[in-house]
N, C-alpha and C positions, 0 to 999 in steps of 0.2 A: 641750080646753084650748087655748084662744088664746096663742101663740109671739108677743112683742113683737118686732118686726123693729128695734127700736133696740139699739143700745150704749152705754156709757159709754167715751169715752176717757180716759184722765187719764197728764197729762204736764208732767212737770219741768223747767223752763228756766230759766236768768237773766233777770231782769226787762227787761234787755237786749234780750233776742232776744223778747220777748211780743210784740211789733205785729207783727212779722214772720209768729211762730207762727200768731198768731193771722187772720191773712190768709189764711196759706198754707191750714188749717183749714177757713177762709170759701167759696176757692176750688173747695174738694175736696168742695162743699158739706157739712160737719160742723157740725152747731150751727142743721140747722134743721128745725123744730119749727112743725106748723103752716102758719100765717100769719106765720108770724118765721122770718128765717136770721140768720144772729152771736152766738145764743143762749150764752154761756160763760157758768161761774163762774173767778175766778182768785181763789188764796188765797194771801198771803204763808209759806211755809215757813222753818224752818231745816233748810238738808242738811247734811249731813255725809260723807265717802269719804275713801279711803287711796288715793292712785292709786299701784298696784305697778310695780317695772321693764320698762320696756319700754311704758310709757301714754306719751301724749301729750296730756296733762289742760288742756284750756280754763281753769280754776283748780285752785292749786295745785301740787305738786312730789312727784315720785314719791319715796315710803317715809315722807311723814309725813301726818298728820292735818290735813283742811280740814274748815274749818265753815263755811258762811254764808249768807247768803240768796237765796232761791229765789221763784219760783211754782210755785204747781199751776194746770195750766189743767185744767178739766173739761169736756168738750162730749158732747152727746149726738150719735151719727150712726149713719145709717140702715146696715142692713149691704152694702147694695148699693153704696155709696161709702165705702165700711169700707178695704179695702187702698188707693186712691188716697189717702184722708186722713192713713192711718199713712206712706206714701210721700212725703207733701208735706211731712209735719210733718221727717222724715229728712232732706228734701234743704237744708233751712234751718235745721233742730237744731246751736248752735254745740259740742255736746258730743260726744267721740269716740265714748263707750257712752250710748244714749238708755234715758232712764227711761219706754217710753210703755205704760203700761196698758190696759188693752183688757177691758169689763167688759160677763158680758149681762145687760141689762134684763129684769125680768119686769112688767113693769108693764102692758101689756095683758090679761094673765092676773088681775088686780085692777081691768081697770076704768077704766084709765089712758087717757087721749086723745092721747099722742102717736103 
C-alpha cells in the first residue's frame, strides 16, 4: 500500500492576517503540488470562542461571547516541510491560541498524482 507523503493543513485566521499567512505558507514551501506552488483554498467562515480569564484575545473580551468572520486556509504540504510551514504560519498568526490542523492524506493509496 502506497503512504501519500502529503498533508492537509487547515488554519483559522482573520481575513487580515491571510497575505501574510498565506506567504509565510509559500515560503515554507506548503501549497505545492506538482508543477504549481501557492496552491490554497480559503473559505469565509463564521467563528465563534469565549476567551476566559487570563487570555489575551486578538478579538474580543475575556468571559463573553465573540462571533465573526474568519478564513479557512487549506493547503496541501509535503511532510518533509510539514513542521517549518506549521512554524511560519506561528510566528505570523495574529492569535494568542492558533487553530492549525494538520491532516493525513491518503490519496496516493487511490491513485492520486500529487
Amino acid at each position: 500500500m502506497n503512504v501519500s507523503p502529503f498533508f492537509k493543513i487547515e488554519i483559522f485566521c482573520p481575513e487580515e492576517s491571510l497575505d501574510e499567512i498565506l506567504e509565510a505558507l509559500a515560503g515554507a514551501r506548503a501549497g505545492e503540488i506538482g508543477k504549481y506552488d501557492r496552491c490554497a483554498s480559503v473559505t469565509q467562515v463564521q467563528g465563534a470562542w469565549r476567551p476566559l480569564e487570563g487570555s489575551n484575545p486578538a478579538f474580543g473580551e475575556a468571559g463573553k461571547l465573540y462571533s465573526g468572520n474568519e478564513c479557512k486556509i487549506e493547503v496541501n504540504c509535503r511532510e518533509e516541510f510539514l513542521a517549518e510551514a506549521i512554524q511560519a504560519v506561528r510566528e505570523v498568526h495574529p492569535y494568542e491560541e492558533w487553530v492549525i490542523n494538520v491532516i493525513p492524506l491518503a490519496n496516493a493509496r487511490y491513485g492520486g498524482t500529487i
